[in-house]
Structures are given as C-alpha cells and as structure tokens.
N, C-alpha and C positions, 0 to 999 in steps of 0.2 A: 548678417542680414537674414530674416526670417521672411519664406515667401512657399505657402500651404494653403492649399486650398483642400478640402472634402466636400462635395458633395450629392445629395441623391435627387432624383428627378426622375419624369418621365421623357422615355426622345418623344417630338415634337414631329418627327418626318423618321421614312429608311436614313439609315447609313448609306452613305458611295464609299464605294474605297475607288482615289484613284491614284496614281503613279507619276513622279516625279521625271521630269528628261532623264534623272540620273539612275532612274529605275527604284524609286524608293517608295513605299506605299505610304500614305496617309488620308484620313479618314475625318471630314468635318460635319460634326451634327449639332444640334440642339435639345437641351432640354429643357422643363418646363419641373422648377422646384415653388413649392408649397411654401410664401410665406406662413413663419410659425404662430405670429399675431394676427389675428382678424378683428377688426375693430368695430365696437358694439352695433348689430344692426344693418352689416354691411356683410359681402360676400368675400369667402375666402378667397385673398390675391395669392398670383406666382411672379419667380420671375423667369426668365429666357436668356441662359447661361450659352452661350458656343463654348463646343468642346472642340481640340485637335488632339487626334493620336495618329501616331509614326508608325512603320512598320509593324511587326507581326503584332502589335497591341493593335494597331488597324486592321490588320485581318482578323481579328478576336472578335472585334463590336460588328466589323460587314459581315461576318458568320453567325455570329446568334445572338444578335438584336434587331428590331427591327424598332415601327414605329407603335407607342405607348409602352414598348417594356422600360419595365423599372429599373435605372441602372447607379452604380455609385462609382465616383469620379474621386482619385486622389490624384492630384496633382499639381502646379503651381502656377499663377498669374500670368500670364506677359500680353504686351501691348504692342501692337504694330503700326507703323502710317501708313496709307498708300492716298491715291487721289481717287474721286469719283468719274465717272463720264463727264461731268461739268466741269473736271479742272478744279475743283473743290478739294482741299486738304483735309482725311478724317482721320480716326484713330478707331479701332479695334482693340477690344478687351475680351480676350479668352482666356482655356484652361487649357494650359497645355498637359494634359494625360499623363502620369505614370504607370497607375494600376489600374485597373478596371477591373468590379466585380459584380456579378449576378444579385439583385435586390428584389426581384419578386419569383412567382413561381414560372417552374417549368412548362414549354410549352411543348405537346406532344406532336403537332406537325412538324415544328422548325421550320418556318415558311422564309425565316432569313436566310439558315441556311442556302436554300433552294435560290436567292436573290446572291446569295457571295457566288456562287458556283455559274450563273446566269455572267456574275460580271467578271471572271474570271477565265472566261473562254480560252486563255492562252495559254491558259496550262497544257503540260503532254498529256497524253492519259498515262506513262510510268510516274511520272508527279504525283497522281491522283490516285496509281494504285498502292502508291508506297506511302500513303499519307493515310490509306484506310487498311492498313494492318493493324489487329488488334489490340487497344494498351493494356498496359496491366489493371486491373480495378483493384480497390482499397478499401476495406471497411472504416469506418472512424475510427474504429481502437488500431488499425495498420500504423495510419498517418503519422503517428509519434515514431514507428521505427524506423522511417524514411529518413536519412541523412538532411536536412536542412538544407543544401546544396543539391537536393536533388528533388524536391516542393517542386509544387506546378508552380509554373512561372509563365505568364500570358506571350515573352519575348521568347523562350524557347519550345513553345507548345506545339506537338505535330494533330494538326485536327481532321476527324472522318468525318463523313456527309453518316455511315452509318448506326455510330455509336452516338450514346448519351451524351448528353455535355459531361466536357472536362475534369470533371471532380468529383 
C-alpha cells in the first residue's frame, strides 16, 4: 500500500501544542494550499488541509510558525470517526506529519517563538537553560561532511529562544 501525502500552504491560525494524559505533545493546525488551476475569469481557489504532528515535530511548528508562514507538510493520510454534539457520526481527514520544513522566508522577531515559550510555562528554567546552549553552525559546503546519522532531524532537535533557526 501506497499512502504520501506532500504538501505546501499557508497556516490559517497559530499552532497550540498541547499534551496528552500520557504526556505526549501534539499539535493541530490548518493550512490553506493554492489550487494549481484557476479557471478562466474566476478567482484563484484553496483548499483547507488539517495537519496533526506528535511530539518534538509538535514542538518544531509551536516554536517557529505561526499564522500565514509558509510551511511544507510530508506526511501520510488517515481518517478518524468520532461523533458531533448532536450525536451525529462524522469522519475526519488529515495529515498525519512526518517532516516538517521551512517554505518561506525568515522572520526576524520570531513572534511564535515567543507564543511556544508563553505555552510552555512548565518547563524548569535548567530545561531552558540547557536547551540554549550554543549549537554548532555549518556553512553549506560543512553539511556534506556531517555523517547522515547525525543531519538535523525535527524528532531530535534541541531548540533556543536565542539562536537562528535550526539550519
């Protein structure tokens, strides 16, 4: 079975990260992708994709996106039922998240930042200061002599409030 989904978009609202009973992060937004056909005389349409991502890919997007950045989505289908307030039976079509990447430009406040750290109150402050120790930076011509095994990866990422993004 084949089940891939890619796509880009803008989010539609902030990110929430919020936390499972079982203590596990995840994160539901929306985006808004650009039909690629607009038909003669009419106005470009989108559609309105829900995305869900888990854990530290949940801390990724509640850290530095917010609402209108441009984000790209690899991930795969699923479908869920639950019932409405009326006792109505519906169904739910999202993307469940694998990777998350950066699709427009950088922004110099990071105002989502400033909303992860807002919703994340419970951290210690040793959490906090051992999460903005300096990482190494990398020019493009580095990146090739990094072991593949040791790439940024969004699931093992330690992130600062005062450094750049990630990469």
């Amino acid at each position: 079975m084949l089940n891939v989904v890619a796509i880009m978009g803008r989010l539609v609202a902030d990110p929430e990260l919020r936390t499972t009973q079982q203590g596990t992060n995840v994160c539901t937004f929306r985006i808004a992708c650009e039909r690629s056909y607009t038909p003669k005389g009419q106005q470009r349409q989108a559609d309105f994709v829900d995305i869900v991502a888990w854990g530290k890919t949940a801390e990724f997007i509640c850290k530095f996106f917010q609402r209108g950045s441009m984000i790209a989505v690899d991930g795969s289908l699923q479908t869920r039922q639950y019932q409405d307030k009326q006792g109505n039976k519906r169904t739910a079509v999202e993307v469940l998240a694998n990777n998350i990447s950066f699709a427009g430009a950088k922004t110099a406040d990071k105002p989502a930042a400033r909303d992860f750290d807002r919703q994340t109150q419970n951290y210690t402050h040793e959490e906090k200061t051992a999460q903005s120790a300096p990482q190494p930076r990398f020019t493009d011509g580095q990146l090739d002599a990094i072991p593949e095994a040791e790439r940024y990866n969004a699931d093992s990422a330690v992130f600062s409030d005062t450094d750049d993004l990630p990469f």
